[in-house]
DOKE-926406 format. One record per atom (N, C-alpha, C): residue in one letter; atom name; x negated, y negated, z negated. Coordinates in nm, 4 decimals, padded with zeros to 6 digits, m for minus. Example, Ala and Ser with C-alpha at 12.3 -4.5 7.8 and 13.67 -1.06 7.14 Angstrom:
BEGIN
REC type atom       xx       yy       zz
REC    a    N m01.3190  00.5690 m00.7800
REC    a   CA m01.2300  00.4500 m00.7800
REC    a    C m01.3200  00.3300 m00.7800
REC    s    N m01.2850  00.2250 m00.7080
REC    s   CA m01.3670  00.1060 m00.7140
REC    s    C m01.2900 m00.0030 m00.7870
//
This chain:
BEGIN
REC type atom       xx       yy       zz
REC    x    N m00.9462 m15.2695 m09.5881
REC    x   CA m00.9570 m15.3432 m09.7133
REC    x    C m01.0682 m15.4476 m09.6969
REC    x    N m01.0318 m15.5269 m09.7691
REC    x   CA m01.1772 m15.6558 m09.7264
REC    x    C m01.2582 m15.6473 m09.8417
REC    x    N m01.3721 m15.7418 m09.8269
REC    x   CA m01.4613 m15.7140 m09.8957
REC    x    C m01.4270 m15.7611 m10.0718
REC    x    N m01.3897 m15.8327 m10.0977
REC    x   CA m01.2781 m15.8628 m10.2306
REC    x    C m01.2686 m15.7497 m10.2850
REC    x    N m01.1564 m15.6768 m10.2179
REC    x   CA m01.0712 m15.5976 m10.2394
REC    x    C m01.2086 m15.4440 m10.3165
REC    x    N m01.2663 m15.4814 m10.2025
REC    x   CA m01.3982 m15.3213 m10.1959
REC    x    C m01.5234 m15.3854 m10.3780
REC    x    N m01.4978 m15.4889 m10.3689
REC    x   CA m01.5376 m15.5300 m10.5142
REC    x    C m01.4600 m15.5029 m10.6598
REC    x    N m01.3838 m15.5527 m10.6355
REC    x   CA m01.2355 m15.4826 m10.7306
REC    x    C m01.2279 m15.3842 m10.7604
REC    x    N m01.2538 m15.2952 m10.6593
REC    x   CA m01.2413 m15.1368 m10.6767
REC    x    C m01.3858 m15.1003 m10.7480
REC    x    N m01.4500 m15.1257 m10.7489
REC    x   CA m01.5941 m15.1204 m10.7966
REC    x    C m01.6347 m15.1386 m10.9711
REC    x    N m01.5592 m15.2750 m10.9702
REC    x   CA m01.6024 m15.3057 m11.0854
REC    x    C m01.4791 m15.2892 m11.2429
REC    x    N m01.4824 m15.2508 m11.2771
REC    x   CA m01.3926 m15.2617 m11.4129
REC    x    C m01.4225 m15.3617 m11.5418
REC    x    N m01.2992 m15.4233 m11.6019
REC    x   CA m01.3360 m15.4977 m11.6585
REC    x    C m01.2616 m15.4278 m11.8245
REC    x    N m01.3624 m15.4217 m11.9474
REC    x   CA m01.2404 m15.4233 m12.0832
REC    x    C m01.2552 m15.5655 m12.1443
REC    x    N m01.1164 m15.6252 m12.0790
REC    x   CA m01.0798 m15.7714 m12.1249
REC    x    C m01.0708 m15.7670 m12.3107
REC    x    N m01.0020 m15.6883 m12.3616
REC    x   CA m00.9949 m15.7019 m12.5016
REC    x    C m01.1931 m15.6823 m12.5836
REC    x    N m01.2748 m15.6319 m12.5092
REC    x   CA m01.3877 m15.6891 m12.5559
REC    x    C m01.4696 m15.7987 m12.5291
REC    x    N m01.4088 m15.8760 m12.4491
REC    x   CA m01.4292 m16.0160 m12.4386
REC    x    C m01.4578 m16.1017 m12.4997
REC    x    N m01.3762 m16.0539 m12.6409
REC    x   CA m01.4108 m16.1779 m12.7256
REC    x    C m01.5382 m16.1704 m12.8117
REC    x    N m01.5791 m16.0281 m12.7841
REC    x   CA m01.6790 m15.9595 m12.8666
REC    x    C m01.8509 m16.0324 m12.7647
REC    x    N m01.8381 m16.1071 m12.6641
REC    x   CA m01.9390 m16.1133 m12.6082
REC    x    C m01.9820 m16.2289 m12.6934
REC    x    N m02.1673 m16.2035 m12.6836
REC    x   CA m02.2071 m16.2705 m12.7902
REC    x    C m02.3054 m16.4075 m12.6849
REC    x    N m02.1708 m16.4663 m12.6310
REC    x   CA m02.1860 m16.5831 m12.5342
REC    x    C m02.2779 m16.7428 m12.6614
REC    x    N m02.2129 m16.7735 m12.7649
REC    x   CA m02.2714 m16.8235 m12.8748
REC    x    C m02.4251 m16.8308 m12.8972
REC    x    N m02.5082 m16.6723 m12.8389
REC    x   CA m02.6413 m16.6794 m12.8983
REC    x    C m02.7316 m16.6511 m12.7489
REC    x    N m02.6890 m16.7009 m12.6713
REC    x   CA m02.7445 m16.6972 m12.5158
REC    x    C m02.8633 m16.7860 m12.5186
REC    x    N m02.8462 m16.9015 m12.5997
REC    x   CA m02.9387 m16.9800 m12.5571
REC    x    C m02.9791 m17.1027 m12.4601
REC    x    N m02.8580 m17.0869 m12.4000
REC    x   CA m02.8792 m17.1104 m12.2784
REC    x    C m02.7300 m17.2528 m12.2414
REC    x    N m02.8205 m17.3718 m12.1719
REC    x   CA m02.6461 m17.4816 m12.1852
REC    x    C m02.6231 m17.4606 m12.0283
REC    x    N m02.5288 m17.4931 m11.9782
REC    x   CA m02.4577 m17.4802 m11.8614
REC    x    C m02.5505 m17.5845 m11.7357
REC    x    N m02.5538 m17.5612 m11.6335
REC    x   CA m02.6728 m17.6548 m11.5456
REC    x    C m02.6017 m17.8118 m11.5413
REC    x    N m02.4358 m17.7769 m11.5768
REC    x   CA m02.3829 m17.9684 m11.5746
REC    x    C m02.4176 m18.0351 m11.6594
REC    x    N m02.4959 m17.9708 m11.7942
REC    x   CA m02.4499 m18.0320 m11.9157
REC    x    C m02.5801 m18.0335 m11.9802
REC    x    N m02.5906 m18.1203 m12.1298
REC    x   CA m02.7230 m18.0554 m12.2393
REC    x    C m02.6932 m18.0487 m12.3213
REC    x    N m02.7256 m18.0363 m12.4345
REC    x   CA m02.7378 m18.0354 m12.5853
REC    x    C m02.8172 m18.1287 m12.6385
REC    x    N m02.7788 m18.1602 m12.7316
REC    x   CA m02.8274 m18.2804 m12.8336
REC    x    C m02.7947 m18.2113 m12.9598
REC    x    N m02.8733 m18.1573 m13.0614
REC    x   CA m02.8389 m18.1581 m13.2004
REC    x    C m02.9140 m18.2211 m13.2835
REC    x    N m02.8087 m18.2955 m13.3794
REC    x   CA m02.8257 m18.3331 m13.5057
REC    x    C m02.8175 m18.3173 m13.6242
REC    x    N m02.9235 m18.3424 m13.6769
REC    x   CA m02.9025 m18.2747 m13.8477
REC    x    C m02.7819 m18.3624 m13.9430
REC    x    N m02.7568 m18.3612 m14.0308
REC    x   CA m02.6732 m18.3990 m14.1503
REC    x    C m02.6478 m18.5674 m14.1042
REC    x    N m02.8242 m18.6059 m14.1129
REC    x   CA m02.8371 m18.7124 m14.1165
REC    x    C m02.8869 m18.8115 m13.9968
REC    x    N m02.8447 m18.7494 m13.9014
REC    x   CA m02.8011 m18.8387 m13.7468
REC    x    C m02.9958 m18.8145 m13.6808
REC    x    N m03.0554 m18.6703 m13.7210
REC    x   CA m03.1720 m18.6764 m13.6941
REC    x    C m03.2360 m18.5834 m13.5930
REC    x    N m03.2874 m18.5967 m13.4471
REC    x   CA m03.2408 m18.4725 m13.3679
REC    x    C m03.3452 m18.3593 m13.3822
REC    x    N m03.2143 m18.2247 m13.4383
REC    x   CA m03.2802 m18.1119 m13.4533
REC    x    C m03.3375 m17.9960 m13.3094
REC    x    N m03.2752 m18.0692 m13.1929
REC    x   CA m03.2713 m17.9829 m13.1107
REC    x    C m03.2386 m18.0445 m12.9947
REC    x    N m03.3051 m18.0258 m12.8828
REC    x   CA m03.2440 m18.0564 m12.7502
REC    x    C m03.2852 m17.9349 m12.6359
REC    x    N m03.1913 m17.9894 m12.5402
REC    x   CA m03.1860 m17.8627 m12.4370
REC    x    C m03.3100 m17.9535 m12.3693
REC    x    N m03.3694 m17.8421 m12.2582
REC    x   CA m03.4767 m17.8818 m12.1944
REC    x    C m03.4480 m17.9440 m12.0974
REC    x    N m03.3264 m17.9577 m12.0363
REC    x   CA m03.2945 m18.0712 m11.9326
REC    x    C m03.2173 m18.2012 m11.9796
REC    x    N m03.2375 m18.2255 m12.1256
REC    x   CA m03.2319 m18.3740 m12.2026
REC    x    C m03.2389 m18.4853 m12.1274
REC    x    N m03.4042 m18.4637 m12.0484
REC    x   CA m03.4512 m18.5960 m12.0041
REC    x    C m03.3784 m18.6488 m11.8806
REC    x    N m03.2820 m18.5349 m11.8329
REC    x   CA m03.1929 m18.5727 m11.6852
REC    x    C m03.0966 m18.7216 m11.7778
REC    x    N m03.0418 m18.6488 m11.8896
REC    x   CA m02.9215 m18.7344 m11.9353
REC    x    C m02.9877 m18.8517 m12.0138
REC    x    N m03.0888 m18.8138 m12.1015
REC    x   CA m03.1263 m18.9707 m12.1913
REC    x    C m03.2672 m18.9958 m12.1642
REC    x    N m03.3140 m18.9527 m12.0498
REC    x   CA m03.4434 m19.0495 m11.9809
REC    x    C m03.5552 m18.9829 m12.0553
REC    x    N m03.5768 m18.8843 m12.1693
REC    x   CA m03.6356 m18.8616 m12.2650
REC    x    C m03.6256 m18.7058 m12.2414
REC    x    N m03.7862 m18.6385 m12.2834
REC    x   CA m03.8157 m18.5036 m12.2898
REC    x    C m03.7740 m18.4343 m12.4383
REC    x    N m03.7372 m18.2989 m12.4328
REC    x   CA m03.6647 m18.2634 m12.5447
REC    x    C m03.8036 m18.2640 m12.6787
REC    x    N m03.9268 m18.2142 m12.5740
REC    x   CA m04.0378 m18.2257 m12.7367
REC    x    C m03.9759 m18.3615 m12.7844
REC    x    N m04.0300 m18.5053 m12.7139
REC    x   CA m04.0197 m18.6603 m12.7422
REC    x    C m03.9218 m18.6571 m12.8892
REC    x    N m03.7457 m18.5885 m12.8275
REC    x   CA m03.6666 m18.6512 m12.8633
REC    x    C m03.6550 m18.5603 m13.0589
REC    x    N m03.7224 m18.4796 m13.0744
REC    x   CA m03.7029 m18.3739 m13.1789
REC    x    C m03.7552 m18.4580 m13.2680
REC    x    N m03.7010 m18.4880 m13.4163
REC    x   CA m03.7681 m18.5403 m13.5344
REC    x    C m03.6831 m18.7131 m13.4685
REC    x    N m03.6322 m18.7792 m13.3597
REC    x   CA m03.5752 m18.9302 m13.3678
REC    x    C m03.4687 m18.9070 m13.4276
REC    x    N m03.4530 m19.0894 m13.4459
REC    x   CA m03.3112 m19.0687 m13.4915
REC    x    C m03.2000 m19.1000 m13.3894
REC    x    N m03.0999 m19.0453 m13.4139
REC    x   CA m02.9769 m19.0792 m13.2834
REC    x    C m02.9605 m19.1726 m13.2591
REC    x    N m02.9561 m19.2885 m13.3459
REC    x   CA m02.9434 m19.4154 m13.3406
REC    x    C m03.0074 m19.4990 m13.2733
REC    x    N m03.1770 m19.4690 m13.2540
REC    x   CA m03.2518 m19.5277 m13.1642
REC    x    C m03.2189 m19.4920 m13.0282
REC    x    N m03.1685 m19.3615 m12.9950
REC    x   CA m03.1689 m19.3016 m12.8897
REC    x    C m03.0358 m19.3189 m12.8241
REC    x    N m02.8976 m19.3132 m12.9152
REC    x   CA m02.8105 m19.3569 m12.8101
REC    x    C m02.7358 m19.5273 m12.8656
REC    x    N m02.7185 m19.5413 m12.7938
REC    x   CA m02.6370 m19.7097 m12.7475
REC    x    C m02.5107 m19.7009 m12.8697
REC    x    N m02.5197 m19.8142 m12.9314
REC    x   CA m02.4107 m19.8395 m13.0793
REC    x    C m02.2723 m19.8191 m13.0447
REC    x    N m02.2608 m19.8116 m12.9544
REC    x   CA m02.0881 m19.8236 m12.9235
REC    x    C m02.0849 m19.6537 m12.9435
REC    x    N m02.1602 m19.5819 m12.8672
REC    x   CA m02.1516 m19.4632 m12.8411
REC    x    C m02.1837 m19.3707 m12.9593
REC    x    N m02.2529 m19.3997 m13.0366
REC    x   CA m02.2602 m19.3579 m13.1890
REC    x    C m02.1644 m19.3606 m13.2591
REC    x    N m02.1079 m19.4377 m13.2417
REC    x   CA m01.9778 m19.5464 m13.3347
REC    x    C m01.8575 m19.4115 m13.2490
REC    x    N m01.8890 m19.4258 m13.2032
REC    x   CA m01.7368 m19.3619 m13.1121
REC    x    C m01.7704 m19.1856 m13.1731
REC    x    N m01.8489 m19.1152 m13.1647
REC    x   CA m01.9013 m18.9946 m13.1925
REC    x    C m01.9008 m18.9638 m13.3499
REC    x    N m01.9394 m19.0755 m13.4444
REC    x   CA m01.8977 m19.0590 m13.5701
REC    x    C m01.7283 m19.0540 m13.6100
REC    x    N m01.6938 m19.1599 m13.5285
REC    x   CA m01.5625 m19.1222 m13.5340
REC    x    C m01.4732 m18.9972 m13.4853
REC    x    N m01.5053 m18.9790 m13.3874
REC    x   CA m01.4452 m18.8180 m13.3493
REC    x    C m01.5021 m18.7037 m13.4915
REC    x    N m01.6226 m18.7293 m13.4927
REC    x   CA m01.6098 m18.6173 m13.6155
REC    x    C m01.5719 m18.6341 m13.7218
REC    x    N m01.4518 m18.7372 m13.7929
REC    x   CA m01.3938 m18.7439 m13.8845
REC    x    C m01.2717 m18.7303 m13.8575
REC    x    N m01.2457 m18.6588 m13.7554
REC    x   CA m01.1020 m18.5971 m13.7024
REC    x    C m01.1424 m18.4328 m13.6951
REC    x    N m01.2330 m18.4095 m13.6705
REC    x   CA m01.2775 m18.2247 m13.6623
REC    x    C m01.1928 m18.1878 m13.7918
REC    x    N m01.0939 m18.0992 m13.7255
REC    x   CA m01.0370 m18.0710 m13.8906
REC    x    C m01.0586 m17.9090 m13.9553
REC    x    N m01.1576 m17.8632 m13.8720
REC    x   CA m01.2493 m17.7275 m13.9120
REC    x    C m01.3796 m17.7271 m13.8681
REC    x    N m01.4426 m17.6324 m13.9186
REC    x   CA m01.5763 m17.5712 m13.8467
REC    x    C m01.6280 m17.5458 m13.7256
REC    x    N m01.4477 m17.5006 m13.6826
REC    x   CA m01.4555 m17.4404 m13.5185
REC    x    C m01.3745 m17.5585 m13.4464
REC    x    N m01.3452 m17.6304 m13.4879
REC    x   CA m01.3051 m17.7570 m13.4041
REC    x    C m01.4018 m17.8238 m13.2905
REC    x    N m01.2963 m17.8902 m13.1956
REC    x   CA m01.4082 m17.9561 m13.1225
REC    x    C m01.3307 m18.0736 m13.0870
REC    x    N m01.4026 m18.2078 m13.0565
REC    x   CA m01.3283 m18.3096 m13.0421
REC    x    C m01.4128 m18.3748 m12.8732
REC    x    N m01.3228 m18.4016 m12.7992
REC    x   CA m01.4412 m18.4744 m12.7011
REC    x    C m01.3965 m18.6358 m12.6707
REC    x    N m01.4959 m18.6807 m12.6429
REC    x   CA m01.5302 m18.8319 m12.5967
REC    x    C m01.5624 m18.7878 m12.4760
REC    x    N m01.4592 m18.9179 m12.3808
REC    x   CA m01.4679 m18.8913 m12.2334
REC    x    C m01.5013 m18.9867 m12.1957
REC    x    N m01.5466 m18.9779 m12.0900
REC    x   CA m01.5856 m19.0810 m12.0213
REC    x    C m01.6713 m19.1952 m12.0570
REC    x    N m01.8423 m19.1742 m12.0947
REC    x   CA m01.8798 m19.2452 m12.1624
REC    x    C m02.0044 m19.2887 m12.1158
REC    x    N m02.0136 m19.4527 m12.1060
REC    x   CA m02.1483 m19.4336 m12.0099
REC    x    C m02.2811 m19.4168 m12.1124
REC    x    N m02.3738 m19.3724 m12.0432
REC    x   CA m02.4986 m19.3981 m12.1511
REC    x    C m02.5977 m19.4341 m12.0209
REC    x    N m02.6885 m19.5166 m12.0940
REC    x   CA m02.7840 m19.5870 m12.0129
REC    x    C m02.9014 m19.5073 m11.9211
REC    x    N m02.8991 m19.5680 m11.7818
REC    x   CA m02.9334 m19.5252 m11.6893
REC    x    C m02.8469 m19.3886 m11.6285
REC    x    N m02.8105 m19.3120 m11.6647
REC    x   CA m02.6950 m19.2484 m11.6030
REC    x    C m02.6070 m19.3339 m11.4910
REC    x    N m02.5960 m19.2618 m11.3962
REC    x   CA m02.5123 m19.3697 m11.2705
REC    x    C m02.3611 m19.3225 m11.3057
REC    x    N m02.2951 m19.2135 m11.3594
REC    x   CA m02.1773 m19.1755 m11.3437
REC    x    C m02.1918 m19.1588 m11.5599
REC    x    N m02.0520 m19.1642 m11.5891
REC    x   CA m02.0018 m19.1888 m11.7475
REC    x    C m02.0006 m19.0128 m11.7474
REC    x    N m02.0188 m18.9759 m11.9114
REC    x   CA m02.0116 m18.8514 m11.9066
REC    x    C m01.9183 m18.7689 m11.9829
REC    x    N m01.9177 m18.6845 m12.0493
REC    x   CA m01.7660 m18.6531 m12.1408
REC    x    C m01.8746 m18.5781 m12.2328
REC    x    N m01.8221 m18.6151 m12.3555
REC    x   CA m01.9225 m18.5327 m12.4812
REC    x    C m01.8130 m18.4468 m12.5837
REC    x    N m01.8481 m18.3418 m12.5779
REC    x   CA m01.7993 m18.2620 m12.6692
REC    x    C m01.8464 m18.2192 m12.8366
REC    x    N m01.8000 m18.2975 m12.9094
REC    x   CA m01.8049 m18.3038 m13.0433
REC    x    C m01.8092 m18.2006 m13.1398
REC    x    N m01.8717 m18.1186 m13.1874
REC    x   CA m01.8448 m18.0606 m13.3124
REC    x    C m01.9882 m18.0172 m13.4051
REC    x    N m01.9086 m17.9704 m13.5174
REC    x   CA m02.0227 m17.9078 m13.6488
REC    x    C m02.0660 m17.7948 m13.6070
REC    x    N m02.1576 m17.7118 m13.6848
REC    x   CA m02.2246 m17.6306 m13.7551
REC    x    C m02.2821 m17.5788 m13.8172
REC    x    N m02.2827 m17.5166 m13.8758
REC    x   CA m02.3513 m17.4317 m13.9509
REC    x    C m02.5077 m17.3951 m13.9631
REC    x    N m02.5373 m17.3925 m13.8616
REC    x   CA m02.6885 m17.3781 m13.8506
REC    x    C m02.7781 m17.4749 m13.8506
REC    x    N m02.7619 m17.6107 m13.8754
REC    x   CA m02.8700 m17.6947 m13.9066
REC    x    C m02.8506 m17.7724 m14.0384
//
């Protein structure tokens, strides 16, 4: 048996509690990606600590600006619009391919609400 196989046998999985993992309150954004949150009123409540890779800017800096100073008008414009298509809570809308300044490669942003700010 190969080593795969000698893992498999090892580990068990209960898929139907899967959905029960409380992946949501980790804390934690993926090493490709960051977070940007905004309050009601386009004002940032929150950033991940590797912010400054994507908008040149440290997450203390960016807490209390407004989005508007911080990202490029087209790209605002485009992001307000996706969220007037979210047609729930749990919706998500993404904008692909989008450059933002100083970034060498365009990025894909994933759109949605919540509840908590």
């Amino acid at each position: 048996m190969d080593k795969l196989g000698d893992a498999r046998n090892q580990q068990t999985f209960d898929l139907p509690s899967c959905d029960r993992e409380p992946i949501h309150i980790l804390r934690r954004v993926q090493s490709y990606g960051a977070l940007l949150a905004l309050s009601a009123d386009w004002v940032v409540v929150h950033a991940s600590e590797n912010i400054a890779e994507f908008l040149g800017q440290s997450a203390t800096d960016l807490i209390g600006a407004s989005a508007d100073a911080i990202l490029e008008e087209e790209l605002t414009h485009d992001i307000r619009g996706h969220l007037q298509l979210l047609r729930s809570k749990n919706s998500v809308e993404r904008v692909f391919q989008r450059k933002i300044a100083g970034r060498p490669h365009p990025v894909d942003i994933a759109v949605h609400t919540s509840g908590l700010t």
